[in-house]
SERO-4910 file (N, C-alpha, C, O; in steps of 0.05 Angstrom, whole numbers):
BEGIN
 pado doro    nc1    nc2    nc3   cac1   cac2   cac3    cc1    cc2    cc3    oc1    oc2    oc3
  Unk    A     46   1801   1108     28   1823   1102     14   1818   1076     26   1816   1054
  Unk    A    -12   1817   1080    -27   1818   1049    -31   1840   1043    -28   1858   1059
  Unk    A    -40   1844   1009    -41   1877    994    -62   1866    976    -64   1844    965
  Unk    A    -80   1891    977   -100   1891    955    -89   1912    933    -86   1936    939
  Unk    A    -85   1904    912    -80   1924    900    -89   1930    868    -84   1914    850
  Unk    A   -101   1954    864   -111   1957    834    -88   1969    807    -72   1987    809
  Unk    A    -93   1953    783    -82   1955    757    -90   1980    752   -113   1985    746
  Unk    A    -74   1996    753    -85   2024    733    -64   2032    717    -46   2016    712
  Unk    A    -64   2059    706    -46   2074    685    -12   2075    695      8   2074    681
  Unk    A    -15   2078    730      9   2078    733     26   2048    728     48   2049    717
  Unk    A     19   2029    734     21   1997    735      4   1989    757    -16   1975    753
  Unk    A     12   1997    786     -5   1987    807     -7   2003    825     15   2013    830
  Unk    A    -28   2012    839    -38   2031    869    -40   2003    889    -47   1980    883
  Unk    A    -32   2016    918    -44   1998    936    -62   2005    944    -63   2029    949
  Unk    A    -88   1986    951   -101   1998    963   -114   1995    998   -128   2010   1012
  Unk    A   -105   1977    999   -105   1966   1032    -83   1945   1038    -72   1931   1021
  Unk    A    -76   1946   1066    -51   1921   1073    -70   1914   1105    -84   1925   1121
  Unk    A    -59   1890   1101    -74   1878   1127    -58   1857   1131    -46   1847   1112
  Unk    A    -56   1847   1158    -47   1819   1168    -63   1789   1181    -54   1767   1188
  Unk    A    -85   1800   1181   -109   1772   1187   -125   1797   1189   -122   1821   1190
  Unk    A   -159   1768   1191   -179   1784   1185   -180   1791   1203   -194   1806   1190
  Unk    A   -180   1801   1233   -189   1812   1259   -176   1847   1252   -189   1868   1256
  Unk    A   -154   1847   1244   -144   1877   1246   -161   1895   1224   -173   1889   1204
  Unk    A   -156   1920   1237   -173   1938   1218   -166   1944   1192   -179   1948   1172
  Unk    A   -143   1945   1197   -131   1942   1155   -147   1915   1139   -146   1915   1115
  Unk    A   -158   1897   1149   -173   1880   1145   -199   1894   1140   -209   1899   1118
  Unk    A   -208   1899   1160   -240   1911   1148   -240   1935   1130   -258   1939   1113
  Unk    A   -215   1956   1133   -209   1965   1108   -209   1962   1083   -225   1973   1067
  Unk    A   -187   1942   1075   -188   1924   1063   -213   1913   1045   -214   1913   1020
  Unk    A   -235   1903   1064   -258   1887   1057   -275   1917   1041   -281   1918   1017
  Unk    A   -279   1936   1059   -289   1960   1044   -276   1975   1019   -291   1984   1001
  Unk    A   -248   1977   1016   -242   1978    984   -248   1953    962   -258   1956    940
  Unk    A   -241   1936    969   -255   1913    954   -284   1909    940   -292   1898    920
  Unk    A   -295   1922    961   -327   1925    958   -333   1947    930   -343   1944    908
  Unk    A   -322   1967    944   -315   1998    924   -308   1991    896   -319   1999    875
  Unk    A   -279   1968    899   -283   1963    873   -296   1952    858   -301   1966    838
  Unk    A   -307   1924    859   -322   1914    853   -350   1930    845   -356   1928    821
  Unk    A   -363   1943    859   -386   1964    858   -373   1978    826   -390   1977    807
  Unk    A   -340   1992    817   -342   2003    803   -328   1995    775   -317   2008    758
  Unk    A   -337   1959    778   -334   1945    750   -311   1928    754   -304   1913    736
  Unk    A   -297   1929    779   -266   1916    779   -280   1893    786   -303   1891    794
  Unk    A   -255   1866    779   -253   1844    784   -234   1834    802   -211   1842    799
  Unk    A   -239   1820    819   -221   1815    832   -198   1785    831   -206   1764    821
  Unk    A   -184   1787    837   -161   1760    820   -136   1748    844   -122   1767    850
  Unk    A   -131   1729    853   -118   1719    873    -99   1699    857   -104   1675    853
  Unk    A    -73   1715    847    -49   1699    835    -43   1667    841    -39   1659    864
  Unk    A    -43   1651    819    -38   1623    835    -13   1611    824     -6   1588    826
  Unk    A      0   1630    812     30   1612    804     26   1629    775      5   1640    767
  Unk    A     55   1627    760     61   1631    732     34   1640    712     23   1621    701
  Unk    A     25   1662    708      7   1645    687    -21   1639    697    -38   1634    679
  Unk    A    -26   1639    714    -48   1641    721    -64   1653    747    -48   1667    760
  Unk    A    -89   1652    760   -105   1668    773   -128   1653    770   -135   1636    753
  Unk    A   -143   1665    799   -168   1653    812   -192   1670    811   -203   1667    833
  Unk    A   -204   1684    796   -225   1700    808   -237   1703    831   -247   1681    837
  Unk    A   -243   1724    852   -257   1727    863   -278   1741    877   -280   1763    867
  Unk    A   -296   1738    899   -318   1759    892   -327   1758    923   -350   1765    928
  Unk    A   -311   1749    942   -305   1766    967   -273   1761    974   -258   1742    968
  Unk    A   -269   1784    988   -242   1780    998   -235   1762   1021   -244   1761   1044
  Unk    A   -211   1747   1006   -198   1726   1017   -182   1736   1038   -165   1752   1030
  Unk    A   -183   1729   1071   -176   1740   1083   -138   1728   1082   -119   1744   1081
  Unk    A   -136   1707   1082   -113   1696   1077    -88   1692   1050    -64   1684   1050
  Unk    A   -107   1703   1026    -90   1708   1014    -61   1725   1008    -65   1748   1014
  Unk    A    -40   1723   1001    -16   1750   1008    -24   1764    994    -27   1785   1006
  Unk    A    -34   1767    957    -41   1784    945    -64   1785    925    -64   1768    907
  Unk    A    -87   1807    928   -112   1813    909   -109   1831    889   -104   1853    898
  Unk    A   -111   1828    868   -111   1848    840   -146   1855    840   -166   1841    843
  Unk    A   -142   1876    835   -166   1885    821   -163   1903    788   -151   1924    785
  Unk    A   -172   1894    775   -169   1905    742   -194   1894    732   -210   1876    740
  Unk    A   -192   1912    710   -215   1912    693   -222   1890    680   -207   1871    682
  Unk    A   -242   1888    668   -250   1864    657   -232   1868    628   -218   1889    624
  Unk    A   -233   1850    613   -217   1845    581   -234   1859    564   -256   1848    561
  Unk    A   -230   1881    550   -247   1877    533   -249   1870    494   -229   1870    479
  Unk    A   -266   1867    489   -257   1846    462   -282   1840    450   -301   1855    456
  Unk    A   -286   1820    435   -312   1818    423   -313   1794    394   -334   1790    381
***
């Protein structure tokens, strides 16, 4: 089962679960992703210890997507 899920105040919300792209938790899925993105989130596909992949459509095969905010700093 993959999970999209966003960083917020609590630690993490889920926001869609899906098991390949054909099922509708899939196109779900693809429509929160969208949503977030539209409202500043980034999206991030864990690749081990320490690091992460950006991305900017949803990976249907991935097990898990973060969405969180950008860094901010200056």
């Amino acid at each position: 089962m993959s999970r999209l899920i966003r960083m917020d105040h609590t630690g993490h919300s889920t926001l869609a679960e899906w098991t390949g792209k054909g099922d509708a938790g899939f196109d779900a899925a693809f429509e929160a992703f969208r949503r977030e993105l539209d409202a500043g989130y980034i999206g991030v596909v864990p690749e081990g210890e320490g690091y992460a992949t950006q991305v900017t459509e949803l990976p249907a095969e991935a097990g898990l997507v973060i969405m969180r905010r950008p860094i901010a700093g200056g």
